[in-house]
C-alpha positions as CSV (number, residue, x, y, z in Angstrom):
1,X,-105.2,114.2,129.2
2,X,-105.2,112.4,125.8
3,X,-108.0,112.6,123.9
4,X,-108.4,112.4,120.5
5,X,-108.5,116.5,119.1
6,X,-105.1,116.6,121.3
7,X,-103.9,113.0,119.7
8,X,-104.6,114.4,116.1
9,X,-102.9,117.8,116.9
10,X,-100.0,116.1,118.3
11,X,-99.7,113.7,115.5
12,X,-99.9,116.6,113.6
13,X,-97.1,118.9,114.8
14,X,-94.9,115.4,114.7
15,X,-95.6,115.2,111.3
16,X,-95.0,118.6,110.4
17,X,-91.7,118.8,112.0
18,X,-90.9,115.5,110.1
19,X,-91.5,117.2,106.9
20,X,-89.9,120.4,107.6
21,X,-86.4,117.8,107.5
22,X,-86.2,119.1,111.4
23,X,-86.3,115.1,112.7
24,X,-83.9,113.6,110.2
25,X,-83.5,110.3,111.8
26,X,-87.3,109.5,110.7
27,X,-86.2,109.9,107.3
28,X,-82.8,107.5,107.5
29,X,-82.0,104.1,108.4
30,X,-78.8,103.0,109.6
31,X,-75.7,102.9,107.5
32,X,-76.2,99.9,105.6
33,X,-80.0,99.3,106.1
34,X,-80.8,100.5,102.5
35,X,-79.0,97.6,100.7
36,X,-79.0,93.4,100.6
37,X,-75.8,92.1,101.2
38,X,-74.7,92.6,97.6
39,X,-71.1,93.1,97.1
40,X,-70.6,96.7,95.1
41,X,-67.5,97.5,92.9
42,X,-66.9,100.7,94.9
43,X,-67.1,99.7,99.1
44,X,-65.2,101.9,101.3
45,X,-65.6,102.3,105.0
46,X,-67.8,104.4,107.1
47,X,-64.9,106.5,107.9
48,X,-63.8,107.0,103.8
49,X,-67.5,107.7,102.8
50,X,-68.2,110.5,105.3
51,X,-64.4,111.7,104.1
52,X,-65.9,111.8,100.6
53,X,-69.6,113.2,100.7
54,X,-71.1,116.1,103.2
55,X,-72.7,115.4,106.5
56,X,-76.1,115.6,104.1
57,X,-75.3,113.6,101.8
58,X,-73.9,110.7,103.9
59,X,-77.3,110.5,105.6
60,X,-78.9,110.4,101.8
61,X,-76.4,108.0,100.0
62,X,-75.2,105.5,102.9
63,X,-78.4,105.4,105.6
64,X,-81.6,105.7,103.1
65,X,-81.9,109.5,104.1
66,X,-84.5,111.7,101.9
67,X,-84.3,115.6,101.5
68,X,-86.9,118.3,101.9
69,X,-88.8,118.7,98.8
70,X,-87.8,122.0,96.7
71,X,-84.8,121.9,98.3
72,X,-82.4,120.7,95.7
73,X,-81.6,122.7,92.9
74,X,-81.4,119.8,90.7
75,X,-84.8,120.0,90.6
76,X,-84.8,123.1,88.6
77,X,-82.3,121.8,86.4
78,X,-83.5,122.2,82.5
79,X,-80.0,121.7,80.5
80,X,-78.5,118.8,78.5
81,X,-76.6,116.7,80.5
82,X,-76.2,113.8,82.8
83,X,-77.3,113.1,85.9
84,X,-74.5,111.0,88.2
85,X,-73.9,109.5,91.7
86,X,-72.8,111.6,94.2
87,X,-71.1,108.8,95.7
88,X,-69.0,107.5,92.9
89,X,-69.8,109.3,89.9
90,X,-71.7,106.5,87.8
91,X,-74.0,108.5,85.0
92,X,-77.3,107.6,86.5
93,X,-79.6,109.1,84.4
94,X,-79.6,111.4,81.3
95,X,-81.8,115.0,81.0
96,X,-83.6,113.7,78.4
97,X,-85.8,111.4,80.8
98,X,-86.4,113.9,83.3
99,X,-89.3,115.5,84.1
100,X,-91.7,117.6,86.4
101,X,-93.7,115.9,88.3
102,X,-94.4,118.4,91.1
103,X,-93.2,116.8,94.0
104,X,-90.2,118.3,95.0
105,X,-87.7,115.9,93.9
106,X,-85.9,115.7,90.9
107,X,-87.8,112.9,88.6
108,X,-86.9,110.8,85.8
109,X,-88.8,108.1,83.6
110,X,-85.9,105.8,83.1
111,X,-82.4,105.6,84.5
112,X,-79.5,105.0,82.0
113,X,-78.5,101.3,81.1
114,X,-76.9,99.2,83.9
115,X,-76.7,102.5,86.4
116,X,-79.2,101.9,88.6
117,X,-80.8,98.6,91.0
118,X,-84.0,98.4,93.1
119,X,-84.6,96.9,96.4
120,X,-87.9,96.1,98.4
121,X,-88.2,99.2,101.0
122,X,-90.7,98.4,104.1
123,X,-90.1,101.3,106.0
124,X,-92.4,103.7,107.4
125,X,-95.0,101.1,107.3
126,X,-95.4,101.4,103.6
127,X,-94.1,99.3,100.6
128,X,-92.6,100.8,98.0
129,X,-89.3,100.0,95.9
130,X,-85.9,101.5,96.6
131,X,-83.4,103.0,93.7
132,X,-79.8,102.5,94.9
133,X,-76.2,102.5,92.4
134,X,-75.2,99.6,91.0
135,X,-71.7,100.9,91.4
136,X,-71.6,101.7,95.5
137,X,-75.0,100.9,96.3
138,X,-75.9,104.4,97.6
139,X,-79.3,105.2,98.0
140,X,-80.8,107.4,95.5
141,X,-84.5,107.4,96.2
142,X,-87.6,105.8,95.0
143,X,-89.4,104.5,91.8
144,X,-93.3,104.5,91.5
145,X,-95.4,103.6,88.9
146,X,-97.4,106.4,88.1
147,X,-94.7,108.4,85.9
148,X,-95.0,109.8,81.9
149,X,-94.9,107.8,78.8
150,X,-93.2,105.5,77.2
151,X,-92.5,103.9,81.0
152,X,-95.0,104.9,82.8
153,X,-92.6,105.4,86.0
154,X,-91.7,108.0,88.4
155,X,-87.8,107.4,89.6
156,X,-88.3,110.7,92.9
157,X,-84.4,110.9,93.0
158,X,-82.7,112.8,96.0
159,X,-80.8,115.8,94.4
160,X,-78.1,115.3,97.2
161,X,-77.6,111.8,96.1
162,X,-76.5,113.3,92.9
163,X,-74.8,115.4,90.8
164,X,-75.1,117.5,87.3
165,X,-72.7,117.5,84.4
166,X,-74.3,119.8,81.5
167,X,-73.5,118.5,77.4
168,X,-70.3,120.3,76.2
């Protein structure tokens, strides 16, 4: 029988599973989904992209995917460096804008010049605006406006969408 205590704990252990990155599919949209139809300077086929990136990071970069929080170690990463796509290497973001803003994810206050686009995201009933490469148009994560000085923005990055080069 459905009632509301067993609606609430079911909605509950849905949720929790969610979270827990066990139900991935809640958390991705369809290869494609994330982006307009904007042409990118880097477009390669389904079949090249999962040749290039790991089952994980397909599901990040090419269908809107997000990673458990604390899961990356980007997000403990403290050294000078940059910050690029995982999907075609486009410096995305520099150390010196990052920050921690406890949620899990790596965070940054402003992406480098020309690296990265936004994009209306409606999914999961909320609205809220989607970070993608200007190069291939992989999906990176999510900007919000309650981040540090000078920008007063919060770009919540996937780690998986990305990777580290430290200053020489």
């Amino acid at each position: 029988m459905i009632n509301r205590r067993n609606f609430l704990l079911g909605s509950g252990a849905v949720s929790a599973v969610a979270v827990m990155g066990l139900v991935p599919s809640l958390f991705s949209r369809r290869a494609g989904a994330q982006t307009t139809s904007e042409k990118f300077e880097i477009t390669l086929t389904d079949a090249q992209w999962h040749q290039r990136l790991s089952e994980d990071q397909y599901r990040i970069l090419r269908e809107a995917g997000t990673e458990r929080p604390y899961s990356s170690p980007l997000n403990a990463e403290h050294r000078q460096g940059e910050f690029a796509c995982a999907g075609c290497n486009l410096a995305l973001f520099s150390s010196a804008t990052k920050f921690d803003s406890h949620t899990g994810w790596p965070s940054f206050w402003q992406p480098l010049p020309d690296a990265a686009l936004t994009s209306r995201d409606t999914t999961l009933g909320m609205v809220r605006d989607e970070v993608h490469c200007r190069r291939c148009g992989g999906h990176l994560g999510h900007v919000f406006d309650d981040g540090p000085k000078p920008t007063g923005l919060r770009y919540c990055m996937n780690g998986l969408a990305m990777t580290f080069t430290p200053k020489a």
